[in-house]
C-alpha positions in Angstrom: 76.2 163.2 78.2 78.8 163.7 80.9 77.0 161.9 83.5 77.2 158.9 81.1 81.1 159.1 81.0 81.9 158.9 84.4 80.2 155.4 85.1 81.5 154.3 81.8 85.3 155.4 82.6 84.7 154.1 86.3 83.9 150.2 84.7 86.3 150.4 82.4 89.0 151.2 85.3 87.9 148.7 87.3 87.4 145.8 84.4 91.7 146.6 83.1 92.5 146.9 86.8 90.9 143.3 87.8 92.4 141.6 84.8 95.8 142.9 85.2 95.9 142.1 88.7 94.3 138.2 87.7 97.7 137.8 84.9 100.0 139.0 87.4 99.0 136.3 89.8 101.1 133.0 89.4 98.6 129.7 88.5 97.6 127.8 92.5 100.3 125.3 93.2 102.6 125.6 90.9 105.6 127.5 92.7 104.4 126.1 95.8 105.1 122.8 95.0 108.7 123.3 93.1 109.5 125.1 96.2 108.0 122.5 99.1 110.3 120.0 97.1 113.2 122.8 97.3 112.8 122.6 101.2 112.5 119.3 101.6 116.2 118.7 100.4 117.2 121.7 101.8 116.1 120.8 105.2 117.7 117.1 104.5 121.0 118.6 103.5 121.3 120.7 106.6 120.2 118.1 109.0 122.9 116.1 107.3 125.3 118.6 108.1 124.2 119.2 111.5 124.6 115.2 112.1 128.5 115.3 111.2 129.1 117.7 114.2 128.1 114.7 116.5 126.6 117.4 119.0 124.4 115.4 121.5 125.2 118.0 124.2 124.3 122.0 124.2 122.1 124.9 124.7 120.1 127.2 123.5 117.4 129.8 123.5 114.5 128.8 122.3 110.7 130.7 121.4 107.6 129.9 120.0 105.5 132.4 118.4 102.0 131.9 118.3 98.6 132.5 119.5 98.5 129.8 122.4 98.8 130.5 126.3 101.0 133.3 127.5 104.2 130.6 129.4 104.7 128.9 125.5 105.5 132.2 123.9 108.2 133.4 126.7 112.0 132.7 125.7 113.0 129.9 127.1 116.8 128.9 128.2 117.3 125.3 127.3 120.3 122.4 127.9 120.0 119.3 126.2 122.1 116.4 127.5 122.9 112.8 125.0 120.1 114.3 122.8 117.5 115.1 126.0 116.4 118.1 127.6 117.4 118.2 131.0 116.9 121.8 131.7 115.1 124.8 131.0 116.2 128.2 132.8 118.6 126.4 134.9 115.5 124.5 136.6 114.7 120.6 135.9 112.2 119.9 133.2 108.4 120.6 133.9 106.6 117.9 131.4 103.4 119.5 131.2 104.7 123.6 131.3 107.4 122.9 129.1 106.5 120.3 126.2 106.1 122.4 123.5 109.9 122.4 123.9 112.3 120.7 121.4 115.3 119.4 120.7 117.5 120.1 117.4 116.8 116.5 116.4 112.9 116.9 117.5 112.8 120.4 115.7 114.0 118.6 112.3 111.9 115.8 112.5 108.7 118.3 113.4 109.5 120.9 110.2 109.7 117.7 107.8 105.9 116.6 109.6 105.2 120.2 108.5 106.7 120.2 105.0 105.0 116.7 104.7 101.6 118.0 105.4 102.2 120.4 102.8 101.9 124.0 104.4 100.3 126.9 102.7 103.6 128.5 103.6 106.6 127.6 105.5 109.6 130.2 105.8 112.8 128.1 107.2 116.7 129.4 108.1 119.5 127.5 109.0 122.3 127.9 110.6 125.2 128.7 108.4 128.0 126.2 110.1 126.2 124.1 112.1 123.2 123.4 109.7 120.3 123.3 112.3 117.0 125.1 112.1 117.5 128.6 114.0 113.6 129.7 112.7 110.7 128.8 111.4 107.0 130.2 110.6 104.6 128.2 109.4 100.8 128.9 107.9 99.4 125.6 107.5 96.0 126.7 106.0 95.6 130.6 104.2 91.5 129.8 105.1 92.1 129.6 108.9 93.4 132.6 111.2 95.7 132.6 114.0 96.8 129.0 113.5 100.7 130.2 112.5 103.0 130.0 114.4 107.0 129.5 114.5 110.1 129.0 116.9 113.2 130.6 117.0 117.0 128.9 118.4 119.2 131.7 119.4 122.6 131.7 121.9 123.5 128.1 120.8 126.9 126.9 122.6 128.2 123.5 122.6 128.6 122.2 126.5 130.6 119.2 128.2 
């Protein structure tokens, strides 16, 4: 009689705990899309923002997170002149070592690719006067590993 209980309370635990954890869960696209359409204005507000500054000349530190070759993921010093890199770690431009670089400009018009392609998750942060991007992570597919990947803008100054 006892033996019986144990695989019968054992089911039952593991039927109620299935089907709470299947309610709790929100239906498949649902918030994703409310809040893709949240960052999509979001990200179009702040790059207005950023545009009334006028800034086509500064600097930054810039890093990309991923799982790519080890020179992309270093932090990289950058100076952007009328819109254009010009230097990275006080050292002309190296096309082929250093184009996973971007711009402000470039790093708004490559998170609205992103958000176009619609992402399985996209985490985004702005700066809070200027309006650009200072980070993003992106996971374009949940059913493919190690394809994230994100950048991060820190030490921004505005130069002659």
């Amino acid at each position: 009689m006892y033996a019986f209980r144990f695989p019968v309370f054992f089911a039952l635990v593991v039927l109620f705990s299935c089907t709470k954890a299947v309610q709790e869960k929100p239906e498949d696209g649902v918030d994703e899309a409310i809040s893709l359409e949240k960052k999509i204005e979001r990200l179009k507000s702040e790059r207005a923002k950023w545009n009334t500054f006028t800034i086509n000349n500064y600097s930054f530190d810039q890093q990309l997170s991923c799982f790519c070759v080890w020179h992309m993921t270093e932090k990289y010093s950058v100076t952007v002149s009328n819109k254009t890199i010009v230097s990275v770690d006080d050292a002309p431009v190296d096309p082929e070592l250093h184009n996973h670089l971007k711009t402000i400009d470039a790093t708004f018009d490559y998170v609205l690719q992103l958000l176009a392609e619609k992402p399985y998750k996209i985490n985004i942060n702005y700066h809070s006067t200027f309006g650009f991007i200072t980070s993003f992570d992106v996971d374009r597919d949940k059913r493919i590993a190690d394809e994230e990947h994100g950048y991060s803008f820190t030490n921004f100054s505005v130069t002659d």
